[in-house]
C-alpha positions in Angstrom: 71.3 143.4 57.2 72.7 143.4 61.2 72.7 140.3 63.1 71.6 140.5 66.3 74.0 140.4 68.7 73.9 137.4 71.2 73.1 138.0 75.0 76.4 138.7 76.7 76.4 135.2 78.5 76.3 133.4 75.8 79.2 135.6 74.5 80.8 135.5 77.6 80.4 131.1 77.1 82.2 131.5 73.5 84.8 133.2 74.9 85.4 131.5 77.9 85.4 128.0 75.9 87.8 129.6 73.2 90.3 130.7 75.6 90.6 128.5 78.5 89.2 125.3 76.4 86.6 124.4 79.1 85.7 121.1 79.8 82.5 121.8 81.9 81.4 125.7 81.9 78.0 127.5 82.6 77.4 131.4 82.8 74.6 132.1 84.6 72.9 136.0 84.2 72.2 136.7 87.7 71.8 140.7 86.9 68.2 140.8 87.3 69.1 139.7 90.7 70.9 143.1 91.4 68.4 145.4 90.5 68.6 148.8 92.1 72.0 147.4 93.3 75.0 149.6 92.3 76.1 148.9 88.4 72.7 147.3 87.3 71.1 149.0 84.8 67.7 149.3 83.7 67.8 146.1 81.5 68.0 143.9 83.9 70.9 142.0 82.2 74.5 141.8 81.1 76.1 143.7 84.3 76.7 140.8 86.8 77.7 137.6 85.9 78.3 133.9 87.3 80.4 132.0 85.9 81.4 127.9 86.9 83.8 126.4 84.7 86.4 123.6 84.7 89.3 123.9 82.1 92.7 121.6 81.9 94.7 125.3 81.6 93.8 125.0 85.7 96.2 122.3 86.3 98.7 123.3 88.8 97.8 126.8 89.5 96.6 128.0 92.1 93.1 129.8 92.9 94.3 132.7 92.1 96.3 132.0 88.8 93.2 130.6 87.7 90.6 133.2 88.5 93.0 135.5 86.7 92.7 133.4 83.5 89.2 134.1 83.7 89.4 137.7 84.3 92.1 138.6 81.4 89.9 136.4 79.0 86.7 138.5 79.4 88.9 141.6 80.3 87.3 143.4 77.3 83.6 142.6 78.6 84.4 144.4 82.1 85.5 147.9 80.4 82.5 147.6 78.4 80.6 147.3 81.3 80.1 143.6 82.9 80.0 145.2 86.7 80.3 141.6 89.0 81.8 138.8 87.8 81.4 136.0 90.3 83.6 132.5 89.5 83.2 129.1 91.1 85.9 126.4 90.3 84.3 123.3 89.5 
């Protein structure tokens, strides 16, 4: 028997809370959104992303240190296909 896969935000939240241990996190699927817009696709899901998260690995790095822990931890999802990946800081 397959399992279902889960949708890729709540993937994306496993992930994200495995990798960077975050203390407050939300991933929002704002791909419906986007429609018509360049790298949606017919779904409506799973292509652009919002993520807000919180994680002690941020401690002493700077904006840009930190957003790049989030990309290289769902590095994977973009080839596959995640097209915007929007992150807020919290």
């Amino acid at each position: 028997m397959n399992a279902i896969p889960l949708p890729l935000s709540q993937q994306i939240h496993a992930r994200l809370m495995e990798r960077l241990q975050a203390t407050e996190l939300r991933v929002l699927d704002e791909s419906a959104d986007h429609a018509g817009h360049m790298g949606a696709n017919e779904s409506g899901q799973g292509t652009h992303m919002r993520v807000c998260i919180a994680s002690p690995l941020f401690e002493s790095l700077s904006r840009v240190q930190r957003h790049r822990l989030v990309y290289d931890a769902l590095q994977d999802f973009i080839d596959q296909g995640l097209h915007a990946l929007a992150i807020e800081l919290i």
